[in-house]
N, C-alpha and C positions, 0 to 999 in steps of 0.2 A: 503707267505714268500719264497717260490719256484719258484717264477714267476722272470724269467732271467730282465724283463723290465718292472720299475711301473711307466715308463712317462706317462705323456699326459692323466693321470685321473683326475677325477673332485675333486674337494676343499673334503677337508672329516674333520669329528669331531670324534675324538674317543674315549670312554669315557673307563676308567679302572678302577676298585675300588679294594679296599685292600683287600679285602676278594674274592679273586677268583685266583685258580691254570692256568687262562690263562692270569694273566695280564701282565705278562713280554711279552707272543708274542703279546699280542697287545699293549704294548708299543714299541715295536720292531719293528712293522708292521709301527706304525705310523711313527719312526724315518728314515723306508728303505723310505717311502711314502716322507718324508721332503727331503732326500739326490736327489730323483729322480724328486724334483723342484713340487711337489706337495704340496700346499697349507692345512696346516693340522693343526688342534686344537685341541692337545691333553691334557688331563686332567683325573688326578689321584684323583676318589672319594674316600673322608677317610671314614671307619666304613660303607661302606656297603659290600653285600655280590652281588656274583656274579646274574642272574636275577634279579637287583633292578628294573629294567623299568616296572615289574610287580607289585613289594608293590605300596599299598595306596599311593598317593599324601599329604594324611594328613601327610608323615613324613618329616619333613621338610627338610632333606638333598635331597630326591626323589624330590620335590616340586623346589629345588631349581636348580636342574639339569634340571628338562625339562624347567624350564624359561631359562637358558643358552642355552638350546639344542633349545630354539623356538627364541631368538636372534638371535641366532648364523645362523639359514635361514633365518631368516627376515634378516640379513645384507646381504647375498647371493641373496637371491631371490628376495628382495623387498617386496614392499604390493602388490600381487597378489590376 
């Protein structure tokens, strides 16, 4: 958030959920990242808490995030 220049970085995804005391700076982060022509997919998960990428998959908001989050580089990347 300190950083004077966030041109010329790569595409980013950023994910933020309700239940976490940093989601405003990374909402924040994401929006300096869009002004500075950075290509950026930001998304507000509802009802989780902040390390969700750790819970089980069986829950279905977690389950449904990493299929967007596995999109979202297959669109980037290709099939690699």
């Amino acid at each position: 958030m300190r950083c004077p220049d966030l041109s010329n970085l790569p595409r980013s995804v950023i994910y933020t959920v309700e239940v976490d005391p940093l989601r405003d700076d990374g909402e924040n982060y994401a929006l300096a990242l869009a002004r500075a022509g950075t290509e950026v997919l930001i998304q507000r998960l509802p009802g989780l808490p902040h390390g969700f990428m750790v819970l089980p998959t069986s829950l279905q908001a977690v389950d449904r995030a990493f299929d967007q989050l596995a999109q979202c580089l297959k669109s980037y990347f290709g099939d690699r």
